[in-house]
TILUMSE-852885 format. One record per residue (C-alpha): residue number from 1; residue in one letter; x, y, z. Coordinates in steps of 0.1 Angstrom, whole numbers. Example, Ala and Ser with C-alpha at 12.3 -4.5 7.8 and 13.67 -1.06 7.14 Angstrom:
! residues 2
<num = 1&residu = a&px = 123&py = -45&pz = 78>;
<num = 2&residu = s&px = 137&py = -11&pz = 71>;
This chain:
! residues 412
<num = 1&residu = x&px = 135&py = 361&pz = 8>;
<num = 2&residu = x&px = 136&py = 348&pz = 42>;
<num = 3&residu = x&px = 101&py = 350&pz = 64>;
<num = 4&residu = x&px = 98&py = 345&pz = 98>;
<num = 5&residu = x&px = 60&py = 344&pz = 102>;
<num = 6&residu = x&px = 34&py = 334&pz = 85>;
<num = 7&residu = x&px = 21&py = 369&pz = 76>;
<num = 8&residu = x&px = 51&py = 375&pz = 57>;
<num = 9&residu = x&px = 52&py = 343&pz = 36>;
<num = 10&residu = x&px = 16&py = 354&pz = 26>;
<num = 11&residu = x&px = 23&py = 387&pz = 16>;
<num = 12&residu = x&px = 52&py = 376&pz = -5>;
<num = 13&residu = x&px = 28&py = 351&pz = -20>;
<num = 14&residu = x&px = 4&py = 377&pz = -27>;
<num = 15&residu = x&px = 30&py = 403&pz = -44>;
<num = 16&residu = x&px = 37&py = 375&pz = -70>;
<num = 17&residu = x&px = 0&py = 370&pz = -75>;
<num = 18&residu = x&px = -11&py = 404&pz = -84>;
<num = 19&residu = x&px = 18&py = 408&pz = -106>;
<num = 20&residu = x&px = 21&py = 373&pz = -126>;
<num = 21&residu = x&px = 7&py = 388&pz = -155>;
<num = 22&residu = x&px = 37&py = 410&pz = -162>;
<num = 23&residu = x&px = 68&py = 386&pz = -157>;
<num = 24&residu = x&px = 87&py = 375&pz = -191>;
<num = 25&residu = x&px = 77&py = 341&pz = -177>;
<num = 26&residu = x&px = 46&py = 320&pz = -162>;
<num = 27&residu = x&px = 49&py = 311&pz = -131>;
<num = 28&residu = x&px = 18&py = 288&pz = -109>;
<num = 29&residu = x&px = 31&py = 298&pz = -73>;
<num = 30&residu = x&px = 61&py = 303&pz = -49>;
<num = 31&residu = x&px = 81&py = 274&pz = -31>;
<num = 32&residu = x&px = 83&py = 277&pz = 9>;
<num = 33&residu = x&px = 113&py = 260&pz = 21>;
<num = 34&residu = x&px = 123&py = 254&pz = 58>;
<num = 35&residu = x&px = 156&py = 275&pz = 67>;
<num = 36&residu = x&px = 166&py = 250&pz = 90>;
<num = 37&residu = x&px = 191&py = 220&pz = 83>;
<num = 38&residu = x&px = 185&py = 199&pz = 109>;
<num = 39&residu = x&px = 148&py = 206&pz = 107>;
<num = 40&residu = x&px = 150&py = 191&pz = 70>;
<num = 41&residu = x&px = 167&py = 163&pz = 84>;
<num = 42&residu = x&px = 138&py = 157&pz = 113>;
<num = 43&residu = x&px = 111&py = 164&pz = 83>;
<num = 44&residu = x&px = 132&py = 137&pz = 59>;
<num = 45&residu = x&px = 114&py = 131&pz = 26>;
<num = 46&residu = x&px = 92&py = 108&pz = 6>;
<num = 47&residu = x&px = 100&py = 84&pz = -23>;
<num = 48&residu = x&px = 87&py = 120&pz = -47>;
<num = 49&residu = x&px = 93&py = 147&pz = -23>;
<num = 50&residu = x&px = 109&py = 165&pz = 3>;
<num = 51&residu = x&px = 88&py = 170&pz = 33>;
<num = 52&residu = x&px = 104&py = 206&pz = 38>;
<num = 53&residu = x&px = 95&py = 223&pz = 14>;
<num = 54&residu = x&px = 57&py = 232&pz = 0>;
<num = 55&residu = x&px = 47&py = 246&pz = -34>;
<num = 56&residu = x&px = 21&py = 272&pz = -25>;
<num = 57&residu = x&px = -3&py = 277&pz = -59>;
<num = 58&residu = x&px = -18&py = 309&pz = -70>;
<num = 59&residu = x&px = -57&py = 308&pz = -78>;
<num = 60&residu = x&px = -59&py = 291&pz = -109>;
<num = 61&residu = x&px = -75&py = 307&pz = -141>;
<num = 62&residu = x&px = -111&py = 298&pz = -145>;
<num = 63&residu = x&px = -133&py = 294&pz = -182>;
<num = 64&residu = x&px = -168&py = 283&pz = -190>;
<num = 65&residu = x&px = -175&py = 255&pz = -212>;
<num = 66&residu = x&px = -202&py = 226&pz = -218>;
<num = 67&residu = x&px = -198&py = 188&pz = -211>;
<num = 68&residu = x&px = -205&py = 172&pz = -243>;
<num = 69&residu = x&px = -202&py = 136&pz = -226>;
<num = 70&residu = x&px = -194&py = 117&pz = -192>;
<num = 71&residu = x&px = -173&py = 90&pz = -200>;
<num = 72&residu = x&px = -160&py = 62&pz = -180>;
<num = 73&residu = x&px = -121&py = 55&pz = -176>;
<num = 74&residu = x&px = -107&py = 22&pz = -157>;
<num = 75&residu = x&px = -74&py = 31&pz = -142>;
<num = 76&residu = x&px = -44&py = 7&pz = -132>;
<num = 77&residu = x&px = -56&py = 0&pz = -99>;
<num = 78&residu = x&px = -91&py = -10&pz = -107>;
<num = 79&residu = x&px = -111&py = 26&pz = -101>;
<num = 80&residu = x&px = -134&py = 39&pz = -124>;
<num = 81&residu = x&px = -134&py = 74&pz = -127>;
<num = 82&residu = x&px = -159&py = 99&pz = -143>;
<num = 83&residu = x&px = -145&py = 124&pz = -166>;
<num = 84&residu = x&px = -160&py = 148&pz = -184>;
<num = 85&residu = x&px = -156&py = 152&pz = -222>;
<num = 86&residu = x&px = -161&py = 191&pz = -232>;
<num = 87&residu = x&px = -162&py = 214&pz = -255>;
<num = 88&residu = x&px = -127&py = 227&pz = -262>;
<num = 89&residu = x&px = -115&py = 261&pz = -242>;
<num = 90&residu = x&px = -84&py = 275&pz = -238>;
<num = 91&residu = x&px = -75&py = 275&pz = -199>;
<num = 92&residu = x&px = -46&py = 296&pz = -192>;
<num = 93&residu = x&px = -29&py = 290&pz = -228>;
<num = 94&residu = x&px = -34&py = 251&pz = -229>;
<num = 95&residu = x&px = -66&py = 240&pz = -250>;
<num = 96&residu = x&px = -86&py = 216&pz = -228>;
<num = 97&residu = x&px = -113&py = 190&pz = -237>;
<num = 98&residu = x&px = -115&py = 167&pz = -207>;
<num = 99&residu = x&px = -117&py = 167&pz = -173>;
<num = 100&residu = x&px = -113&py = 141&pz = -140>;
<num = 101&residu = x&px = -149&py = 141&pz = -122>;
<num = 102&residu = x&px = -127&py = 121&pz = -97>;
<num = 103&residu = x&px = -159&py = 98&pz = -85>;
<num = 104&residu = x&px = -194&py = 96&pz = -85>;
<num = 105&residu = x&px = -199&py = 112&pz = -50>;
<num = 106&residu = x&px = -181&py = 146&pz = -64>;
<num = 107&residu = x&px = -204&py = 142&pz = -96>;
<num = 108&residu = x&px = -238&py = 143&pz = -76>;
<num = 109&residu = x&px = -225&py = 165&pz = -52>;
<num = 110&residu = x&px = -216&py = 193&pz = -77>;
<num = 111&residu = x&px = -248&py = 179&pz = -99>;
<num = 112&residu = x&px = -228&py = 173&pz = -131>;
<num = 113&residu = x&px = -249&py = 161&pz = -158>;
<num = 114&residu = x&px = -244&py = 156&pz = -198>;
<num = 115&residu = x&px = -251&py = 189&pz = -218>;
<num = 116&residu = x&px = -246&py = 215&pz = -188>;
<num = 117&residu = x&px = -230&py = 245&pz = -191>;
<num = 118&residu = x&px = -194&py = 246&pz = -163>;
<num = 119&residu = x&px = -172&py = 265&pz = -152>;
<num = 120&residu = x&px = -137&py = 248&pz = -153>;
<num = 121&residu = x&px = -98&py = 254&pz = -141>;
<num = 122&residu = x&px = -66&py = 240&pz = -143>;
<num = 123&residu = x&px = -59&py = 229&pz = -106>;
<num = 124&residu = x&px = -23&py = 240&pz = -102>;
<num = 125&residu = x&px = -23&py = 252&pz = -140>;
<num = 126&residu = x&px = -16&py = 218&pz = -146>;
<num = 127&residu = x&px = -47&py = 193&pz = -140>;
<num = 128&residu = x&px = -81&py = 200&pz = -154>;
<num = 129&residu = x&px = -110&py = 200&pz = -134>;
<num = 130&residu = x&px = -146&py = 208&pz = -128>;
<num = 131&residu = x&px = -155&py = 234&pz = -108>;
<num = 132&residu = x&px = -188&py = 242&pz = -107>;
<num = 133&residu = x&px = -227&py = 238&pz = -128>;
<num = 134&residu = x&px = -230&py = 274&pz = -144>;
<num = 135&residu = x&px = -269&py = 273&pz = -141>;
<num = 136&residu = x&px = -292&py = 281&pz = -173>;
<num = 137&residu = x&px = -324&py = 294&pz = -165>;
<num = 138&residu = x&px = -352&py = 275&pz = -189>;
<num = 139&residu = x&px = -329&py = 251&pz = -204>;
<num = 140&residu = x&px = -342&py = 213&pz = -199>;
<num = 141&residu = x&px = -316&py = 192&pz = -184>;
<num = 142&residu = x&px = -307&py = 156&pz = -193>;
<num = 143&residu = x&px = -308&py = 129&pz = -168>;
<num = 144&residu = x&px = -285&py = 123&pz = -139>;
<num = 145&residu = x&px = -254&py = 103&pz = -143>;
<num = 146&residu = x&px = -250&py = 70&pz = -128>;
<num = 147&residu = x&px = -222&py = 46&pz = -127>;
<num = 148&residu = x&px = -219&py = 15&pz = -147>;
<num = 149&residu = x&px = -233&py = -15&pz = -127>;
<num = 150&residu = x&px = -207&py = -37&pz = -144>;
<num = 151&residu = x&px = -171&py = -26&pz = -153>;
<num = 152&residu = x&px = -169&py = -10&pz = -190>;
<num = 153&residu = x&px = -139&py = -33&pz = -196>;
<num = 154&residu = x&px = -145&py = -66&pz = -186>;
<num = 155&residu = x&px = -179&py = -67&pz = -177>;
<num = 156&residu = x&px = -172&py = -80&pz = -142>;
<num = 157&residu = x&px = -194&py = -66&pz = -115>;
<num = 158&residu = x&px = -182&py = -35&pz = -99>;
<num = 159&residu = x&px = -177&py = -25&pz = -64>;
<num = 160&residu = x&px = -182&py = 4&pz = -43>;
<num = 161&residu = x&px = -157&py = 10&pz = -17>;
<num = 162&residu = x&px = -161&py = 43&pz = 0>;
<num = 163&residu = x&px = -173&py = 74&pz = -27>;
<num = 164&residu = x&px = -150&py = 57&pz = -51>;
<num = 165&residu = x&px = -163&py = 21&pz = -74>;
<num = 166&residu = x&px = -140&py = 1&pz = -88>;
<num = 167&residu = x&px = -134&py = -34&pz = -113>;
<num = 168&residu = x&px = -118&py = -60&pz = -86>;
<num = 169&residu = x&px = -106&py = -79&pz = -116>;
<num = 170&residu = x&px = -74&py = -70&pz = -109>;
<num = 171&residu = x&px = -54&py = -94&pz = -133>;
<num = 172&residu = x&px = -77&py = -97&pz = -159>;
<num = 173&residu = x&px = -95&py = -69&pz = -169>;
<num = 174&residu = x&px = -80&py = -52&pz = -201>;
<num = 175&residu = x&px = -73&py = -18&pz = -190>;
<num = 176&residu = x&px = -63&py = -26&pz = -155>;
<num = 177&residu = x&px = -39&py = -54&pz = -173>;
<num = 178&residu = x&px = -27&py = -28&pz = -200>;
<num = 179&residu = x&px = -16&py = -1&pz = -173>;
<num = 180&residu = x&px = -5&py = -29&pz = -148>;
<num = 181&residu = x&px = 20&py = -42&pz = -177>;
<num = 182&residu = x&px = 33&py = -9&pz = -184>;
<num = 183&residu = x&px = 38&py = -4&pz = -145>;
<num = 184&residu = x&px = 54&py = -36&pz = -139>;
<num = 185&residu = x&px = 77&py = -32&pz = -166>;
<num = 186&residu = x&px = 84&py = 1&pz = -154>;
<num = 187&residu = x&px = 117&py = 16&pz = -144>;
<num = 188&residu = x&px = 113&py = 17&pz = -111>;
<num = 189&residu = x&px = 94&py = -23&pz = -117>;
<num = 190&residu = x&px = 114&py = -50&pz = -137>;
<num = 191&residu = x&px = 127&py = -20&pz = -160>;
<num = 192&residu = x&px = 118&py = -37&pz = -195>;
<num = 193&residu = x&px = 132&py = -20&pz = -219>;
<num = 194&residu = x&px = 111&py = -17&pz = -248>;
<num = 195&residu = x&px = 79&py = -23&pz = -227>;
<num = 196&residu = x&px = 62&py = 8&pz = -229>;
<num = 197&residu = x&px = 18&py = 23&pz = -228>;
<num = 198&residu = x&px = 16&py = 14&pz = -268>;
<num = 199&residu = x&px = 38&py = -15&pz = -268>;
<num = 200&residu = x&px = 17&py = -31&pz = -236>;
<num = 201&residu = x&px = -13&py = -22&pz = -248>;
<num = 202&residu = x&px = -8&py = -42&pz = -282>;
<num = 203&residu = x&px = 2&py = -73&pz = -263>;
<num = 204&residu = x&px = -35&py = -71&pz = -247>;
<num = 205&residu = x&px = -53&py = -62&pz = -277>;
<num = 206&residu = x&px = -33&py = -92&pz = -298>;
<num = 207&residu = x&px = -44&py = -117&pz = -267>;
<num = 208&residu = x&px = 1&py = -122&pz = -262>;
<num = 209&residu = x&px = -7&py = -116&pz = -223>;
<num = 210&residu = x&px = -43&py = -123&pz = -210>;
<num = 211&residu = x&px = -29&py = -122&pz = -182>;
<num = 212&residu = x&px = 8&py = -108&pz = -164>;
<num = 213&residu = x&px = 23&py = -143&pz = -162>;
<num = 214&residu = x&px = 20&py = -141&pz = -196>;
<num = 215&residu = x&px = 44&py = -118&pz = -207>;
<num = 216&residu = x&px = 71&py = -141&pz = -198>;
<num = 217&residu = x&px = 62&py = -168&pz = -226>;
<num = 218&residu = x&px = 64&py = -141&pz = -255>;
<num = 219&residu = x&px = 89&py = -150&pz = -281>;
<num = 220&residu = x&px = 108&py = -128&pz = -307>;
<num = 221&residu = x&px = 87&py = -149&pz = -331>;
<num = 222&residu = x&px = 53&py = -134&pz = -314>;
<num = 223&residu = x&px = 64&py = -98&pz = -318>;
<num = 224&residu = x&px = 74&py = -101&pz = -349>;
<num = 225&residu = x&px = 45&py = -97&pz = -369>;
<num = 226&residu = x&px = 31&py = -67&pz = -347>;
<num = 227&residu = x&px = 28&py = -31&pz = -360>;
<num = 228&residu = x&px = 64&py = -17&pz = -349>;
<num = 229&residu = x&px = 81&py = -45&pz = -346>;
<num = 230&residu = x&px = 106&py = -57&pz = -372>;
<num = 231&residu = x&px = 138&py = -89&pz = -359>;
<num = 232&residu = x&px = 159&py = -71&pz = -342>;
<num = 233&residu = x&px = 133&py = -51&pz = -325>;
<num = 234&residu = x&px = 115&py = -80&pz = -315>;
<num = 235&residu = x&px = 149&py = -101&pz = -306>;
<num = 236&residu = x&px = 154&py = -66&pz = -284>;
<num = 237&residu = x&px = 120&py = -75&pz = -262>;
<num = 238&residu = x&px = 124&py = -110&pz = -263>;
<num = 239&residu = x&px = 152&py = -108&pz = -248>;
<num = 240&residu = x&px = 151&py = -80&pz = -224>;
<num = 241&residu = x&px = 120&py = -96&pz = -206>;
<num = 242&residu = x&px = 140&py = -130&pz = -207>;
<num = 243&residu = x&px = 166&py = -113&pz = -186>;
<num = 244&residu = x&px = 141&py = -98&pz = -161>;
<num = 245&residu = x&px = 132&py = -136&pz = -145>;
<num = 246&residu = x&px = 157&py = -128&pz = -124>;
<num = 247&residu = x&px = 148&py = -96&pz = -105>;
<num = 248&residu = x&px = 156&py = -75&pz = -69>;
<num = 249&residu = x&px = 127&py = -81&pz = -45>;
<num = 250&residu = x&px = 119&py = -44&pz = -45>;
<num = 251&residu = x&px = 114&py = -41&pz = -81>;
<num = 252&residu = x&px = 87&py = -70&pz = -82>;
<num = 253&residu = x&px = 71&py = -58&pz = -54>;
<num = 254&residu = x&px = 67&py = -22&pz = -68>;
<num = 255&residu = x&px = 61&py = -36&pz = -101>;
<num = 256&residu = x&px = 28&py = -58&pz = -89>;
<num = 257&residu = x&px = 9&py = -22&pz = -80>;
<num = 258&residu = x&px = -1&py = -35&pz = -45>;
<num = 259&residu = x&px = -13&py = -1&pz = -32>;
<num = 260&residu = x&px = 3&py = 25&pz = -10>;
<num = 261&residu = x&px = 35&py = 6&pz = -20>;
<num = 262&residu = x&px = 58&py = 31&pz = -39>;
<num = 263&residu = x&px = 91&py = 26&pz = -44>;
<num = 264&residu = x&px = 107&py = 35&pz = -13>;
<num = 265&residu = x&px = 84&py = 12&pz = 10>;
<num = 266&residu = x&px = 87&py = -15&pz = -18>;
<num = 267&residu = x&px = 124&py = -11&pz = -11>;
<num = 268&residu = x&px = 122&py = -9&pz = 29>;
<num = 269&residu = x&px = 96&py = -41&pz = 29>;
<num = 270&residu = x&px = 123&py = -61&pz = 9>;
<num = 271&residu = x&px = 152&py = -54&pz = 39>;
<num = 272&residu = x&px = 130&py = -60&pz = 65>;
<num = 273&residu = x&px = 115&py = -96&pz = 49>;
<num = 274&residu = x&px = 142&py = -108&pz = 23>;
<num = 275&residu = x&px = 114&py = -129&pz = 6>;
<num = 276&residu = x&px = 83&py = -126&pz = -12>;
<num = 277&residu = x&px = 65&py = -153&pz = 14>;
<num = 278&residu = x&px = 81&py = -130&pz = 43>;
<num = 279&residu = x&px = 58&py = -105&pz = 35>;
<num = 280&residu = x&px = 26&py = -128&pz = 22>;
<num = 281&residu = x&px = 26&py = -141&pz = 50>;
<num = 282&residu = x&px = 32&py = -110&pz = 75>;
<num = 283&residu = x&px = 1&py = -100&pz = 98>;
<num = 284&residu = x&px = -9&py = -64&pz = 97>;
<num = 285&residu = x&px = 5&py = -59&pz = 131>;
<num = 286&residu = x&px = 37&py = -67&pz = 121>;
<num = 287&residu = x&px = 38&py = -48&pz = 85>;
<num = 288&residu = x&px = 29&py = -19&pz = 109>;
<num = 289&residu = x&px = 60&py = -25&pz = 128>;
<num = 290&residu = x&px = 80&py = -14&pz = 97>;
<num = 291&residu = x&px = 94&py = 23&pz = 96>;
<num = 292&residu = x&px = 70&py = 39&pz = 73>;
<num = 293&residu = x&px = 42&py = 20&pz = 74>;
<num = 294&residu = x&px = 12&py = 26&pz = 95>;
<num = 295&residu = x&px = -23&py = 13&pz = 100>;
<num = 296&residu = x&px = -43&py = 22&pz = 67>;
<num = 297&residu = x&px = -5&py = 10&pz = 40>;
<num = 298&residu = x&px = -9&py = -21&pz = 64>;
<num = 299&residu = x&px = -44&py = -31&pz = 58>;
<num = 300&residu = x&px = -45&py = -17&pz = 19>;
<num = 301&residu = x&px = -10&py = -43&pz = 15>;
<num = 302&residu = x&px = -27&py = -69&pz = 33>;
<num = 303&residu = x&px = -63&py = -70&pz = 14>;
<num = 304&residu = x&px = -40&py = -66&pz = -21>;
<num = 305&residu = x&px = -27&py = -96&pz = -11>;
<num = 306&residu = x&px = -54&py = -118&pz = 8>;
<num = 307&residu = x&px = -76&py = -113&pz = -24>;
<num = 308&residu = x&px = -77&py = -150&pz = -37>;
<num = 309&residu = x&px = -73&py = -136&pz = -79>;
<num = 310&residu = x&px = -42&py = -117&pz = -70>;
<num = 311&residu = x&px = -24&py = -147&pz = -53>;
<num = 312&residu = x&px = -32&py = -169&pz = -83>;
<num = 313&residu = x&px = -20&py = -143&pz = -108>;
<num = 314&residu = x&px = 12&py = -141&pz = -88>;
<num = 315&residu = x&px = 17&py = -170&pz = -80>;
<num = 316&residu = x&px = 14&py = -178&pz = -120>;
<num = 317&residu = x&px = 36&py = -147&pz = -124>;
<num = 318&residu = x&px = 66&py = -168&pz = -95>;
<num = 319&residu = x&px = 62&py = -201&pz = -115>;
<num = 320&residu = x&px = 75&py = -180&pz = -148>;
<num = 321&residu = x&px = 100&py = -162&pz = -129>;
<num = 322&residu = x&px = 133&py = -175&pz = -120>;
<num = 323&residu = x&px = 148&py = -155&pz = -87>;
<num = 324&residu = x&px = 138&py = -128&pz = -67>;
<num = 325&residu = x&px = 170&py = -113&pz = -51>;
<num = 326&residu = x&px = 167&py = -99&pz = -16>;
<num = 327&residu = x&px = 187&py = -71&pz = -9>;
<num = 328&residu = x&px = 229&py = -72&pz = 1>;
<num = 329&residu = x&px = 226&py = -76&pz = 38>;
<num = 330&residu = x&px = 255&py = -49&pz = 55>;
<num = 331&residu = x&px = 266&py = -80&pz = 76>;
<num = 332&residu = x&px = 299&py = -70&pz = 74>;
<num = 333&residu = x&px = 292&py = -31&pz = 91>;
<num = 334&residu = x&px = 293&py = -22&pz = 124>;
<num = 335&residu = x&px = 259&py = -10&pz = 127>;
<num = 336&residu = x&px = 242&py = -36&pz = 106>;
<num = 337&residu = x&px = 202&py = -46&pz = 113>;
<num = 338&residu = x&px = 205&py = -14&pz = 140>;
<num = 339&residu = x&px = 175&py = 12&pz = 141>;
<num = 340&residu = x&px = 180&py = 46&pz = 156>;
<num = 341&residu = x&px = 154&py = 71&pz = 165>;
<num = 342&residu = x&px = 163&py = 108&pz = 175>;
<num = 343&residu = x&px = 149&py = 132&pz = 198>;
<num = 344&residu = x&px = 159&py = 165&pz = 210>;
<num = 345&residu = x&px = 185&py = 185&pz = 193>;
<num = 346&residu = x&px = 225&py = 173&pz = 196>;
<num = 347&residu = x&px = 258&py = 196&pz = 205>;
<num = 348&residu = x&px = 281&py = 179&pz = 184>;
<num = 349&residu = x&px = 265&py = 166&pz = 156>;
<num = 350&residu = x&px = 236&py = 182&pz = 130>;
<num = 351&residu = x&px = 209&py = 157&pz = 119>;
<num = 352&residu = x&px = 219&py = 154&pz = 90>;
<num = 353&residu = x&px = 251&py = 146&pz = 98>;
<num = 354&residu = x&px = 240&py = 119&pz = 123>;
<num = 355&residu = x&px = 219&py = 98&pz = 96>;
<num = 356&residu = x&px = 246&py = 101&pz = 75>;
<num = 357&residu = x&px = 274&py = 82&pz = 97>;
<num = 358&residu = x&px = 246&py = 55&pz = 105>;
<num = 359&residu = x&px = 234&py = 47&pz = 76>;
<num = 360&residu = x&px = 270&py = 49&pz = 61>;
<num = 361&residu = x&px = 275&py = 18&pz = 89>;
<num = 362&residu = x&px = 245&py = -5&pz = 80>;
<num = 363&residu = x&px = 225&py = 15&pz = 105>;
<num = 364&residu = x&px = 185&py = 31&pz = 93>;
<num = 365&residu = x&px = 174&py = 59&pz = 107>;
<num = 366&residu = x&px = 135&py = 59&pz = 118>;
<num = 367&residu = x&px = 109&py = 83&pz = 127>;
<num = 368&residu = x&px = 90&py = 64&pz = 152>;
<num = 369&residu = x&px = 95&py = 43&pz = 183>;
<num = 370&residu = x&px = 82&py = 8&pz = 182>;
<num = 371&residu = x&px = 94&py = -25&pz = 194>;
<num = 372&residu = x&px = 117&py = -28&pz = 162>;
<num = 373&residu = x&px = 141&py = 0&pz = 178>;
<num = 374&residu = x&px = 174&py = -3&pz = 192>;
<num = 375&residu = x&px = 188&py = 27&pz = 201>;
<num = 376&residu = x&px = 168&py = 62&pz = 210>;
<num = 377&residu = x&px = 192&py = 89&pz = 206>;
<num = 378&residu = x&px = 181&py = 116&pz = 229>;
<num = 379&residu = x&px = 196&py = 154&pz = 233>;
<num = 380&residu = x&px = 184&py = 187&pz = 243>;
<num = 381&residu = x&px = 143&py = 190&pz = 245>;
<num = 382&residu = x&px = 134&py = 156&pz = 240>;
<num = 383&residu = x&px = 100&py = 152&pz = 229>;
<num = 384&residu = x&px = 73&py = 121&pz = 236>;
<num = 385&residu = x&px = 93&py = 98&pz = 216>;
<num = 386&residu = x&px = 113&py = 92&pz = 249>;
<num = 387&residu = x&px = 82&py = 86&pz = 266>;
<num = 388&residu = x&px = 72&py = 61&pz = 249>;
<num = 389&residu = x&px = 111&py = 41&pz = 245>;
<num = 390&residu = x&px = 106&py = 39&pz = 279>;
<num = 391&residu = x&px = 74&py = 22&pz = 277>;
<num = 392&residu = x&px = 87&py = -2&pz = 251>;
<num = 393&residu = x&px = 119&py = -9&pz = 276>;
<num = 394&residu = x&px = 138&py = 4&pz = 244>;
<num = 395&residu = x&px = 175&py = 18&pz = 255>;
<num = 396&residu = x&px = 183&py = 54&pz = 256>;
<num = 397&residu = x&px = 214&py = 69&pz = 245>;
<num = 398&residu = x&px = 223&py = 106&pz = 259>;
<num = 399&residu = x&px = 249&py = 127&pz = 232>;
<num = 400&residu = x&px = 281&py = 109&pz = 246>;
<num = 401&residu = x&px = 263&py = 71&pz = 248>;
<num = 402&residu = x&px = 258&py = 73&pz = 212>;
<num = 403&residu = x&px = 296&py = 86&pz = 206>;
<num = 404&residu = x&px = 308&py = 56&pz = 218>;
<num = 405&residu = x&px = 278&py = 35&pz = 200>;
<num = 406&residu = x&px = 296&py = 48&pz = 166>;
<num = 407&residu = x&px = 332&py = 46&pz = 179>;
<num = 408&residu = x&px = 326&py = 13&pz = 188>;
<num = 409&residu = x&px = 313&py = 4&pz = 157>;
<num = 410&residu = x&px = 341&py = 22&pz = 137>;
<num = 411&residu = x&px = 320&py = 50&pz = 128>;
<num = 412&residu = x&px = 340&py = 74&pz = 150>;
């Protein structure tokens, strides 16, 4: 179906909702796509997902149950989270006993405590979560929850930062280091092979790897004697983590966790720096200069890597490793190191197609105008990205400038 307004993209929504029930197959929403090529092309995409297209949920199915327990888990990135161990219910056809209380602002705000009675959902159909206290009249509550003073972990003195309170023992707290391990050997990390949650986690629990740097000192003679291992599994690891001391820059740098940094920035950071001390040592101002990057990515990536634990553990982590390889440069391209930023639509050429020769030619493609730009590419209803090139003193290119831009540059 195509819609033109927004009316009609809810009543299609709504059609599907009423009648869900009776399909030969579960659905959890409709997709809304933009109908508009070059529009996709403007929108672009992130590292997980297009930015033109948006899953639009029904209202998820709702059951009452009781919290038996709040627990407290410590996730990869330091944050303790609440979650709520219940009494198993079936939520849409999927039996759930846990759910995420996300932090412990959400817990006092909904007044979550141990032995109440909730009503729960499946947020999407997929994640389980708390909704709401279904109140009891008479029945004596238990007492409120707190958070842990000290991390459950390692014992190490917790933080609150904002509603959320978190371990900053980055490096050396068990379950941080466990999930850490896992990420950093990762595919989109080092891509260890054979380094996955169980095997990770028995490398902590053993004492192998106290802390990451250690992982690079494990023998086939360590893993040998550990549940699942056998010679030529263990030869298998040995050597598969051997051969990841040599490693793309992009890879370590996703693999360390530093946050915000996925695996598209992770790869943009390492062809704008080329080094590991490039970007150590890069100021937020100019981290911000990067396509992609903005005030709040700067300052997380700068405090992840100020913090005076996590440059010893990496630094440890460097002294094991052998290379980090920067990315090819396209030196030999005729549009190599060049940054283009459009505005306004263009006669002879879609979006799409645009990006495509640039890129094709060494060239990147950005959404925004900063001091890092060298060409603003501007066609029919430019918008206040040509403003503000001419603030910068950044040069603008009408339809045929850019022509020859890509002509001369053998594009054309």
């Amino acid at each position: 179906m195509r819609a033109t307004t927004v009316e009609e993209i809810l009543d299609y929504h709504g059609r599907f909702a009423k009648d869900r029930d009776d399909l030969d197959f579960e659905i959890d929403g409709v997709v809304i796509k933009l109908d508009d090529m070059d529009g996709r092309a403007d929108l672009g995409e992130t590292s997980h997902h297009p930015r033109w297209a948006l899953a639009y949920k029904f209202e998820p199915r709702k059951e009452i149950t009781r919290i038996e327990k709040i627990a407290v888990s410590v996730g990869r990135t330091g944050k303790l989270t609440p979650v709520a161990l219940l009494r198993p219910v079936e939520v849409g056809g999927v039996t759930v006993s846990r759910a995420s209380l996300h932090n412990r602002e959400e817990v006092s705000r909904k007044d979550i405590r141990e032995g109440d009675l909730v009503r729960i959902q499946r947020a999407g159909d997929v994640i389980p979560q708390v909704v709401e206290r279904v109140p009891e009249a008479g029945r004596r509550r238990k007492a409120a929850f707190r958070m842990p003073e000290r991390c459950p972990e390692c014992d190490t003195q917790v933080q609150e930062v904002g509603p959320f309170t978190r371990c900053p023992n980055r490096f050396g707290c068990a379950a941080q280091l466990k999930r850490g391990l896992t990420h950093f050997g990762s595919r989109g990390g080092l891509d260890i092979e054979g380094l996955g949650d169980e095997t990770a986690a028995l490398l902590v629990d053993r004492g192998l790897v106290k802390e990451l740097a250690d992982l690079f000192e494990i023998t086939a003679g360590d893993l040998e004697p550990l549940d699942g291992f056998a010679q030529k599994s263990a030869a298998n690891l040995a050597q598969a983590i051997e051969d990841k001391k040599t490693v793309g820059l992009a890879r370590f740098l996703y693999g360390l966790g530093i946050p915000e940094v996925g695996s598209t920035v992770a790869a943009t950071l390492a062809s704008e720096f080329r080094s590991f001390e490039g970007i150590q040592e890069a100021t937020t101002e100019r981290l911000e200069t990067v396509d992609g990057i903005g005030p709040i990515m700067s300052e997380q990536i700068r405090a992840f890597l100020d913090d005076e634990r996590n440059r010893e553990r990496i630094s440890a982590v460097l002294g094991r490793m052998e290379e980090l390889v920067a990315p090819e440069q396209e030196s030999g391209k005729g549009l190599a190191g060049m940054k283009f930023v459009f505005t306004g639509g263009l006669e002879g050429f879609s979006r799409a197609d645009a990006k495509r020769l640039i890129e094709e030619h060494g060239g990147r493609v950005v959404s925004s105008v900063s001091g890092e730009t060298t060409y603003v590419v501007v066609g029919g209803d430019p918008g206040s990205k040509l403003q503000r090139a001419n603030d910068l003193g950044i040069e603008v290119l009408n339809e045929g400038d850019f022509v020859a831009v890509l002509q001369n540059a053998g594009a054309l």
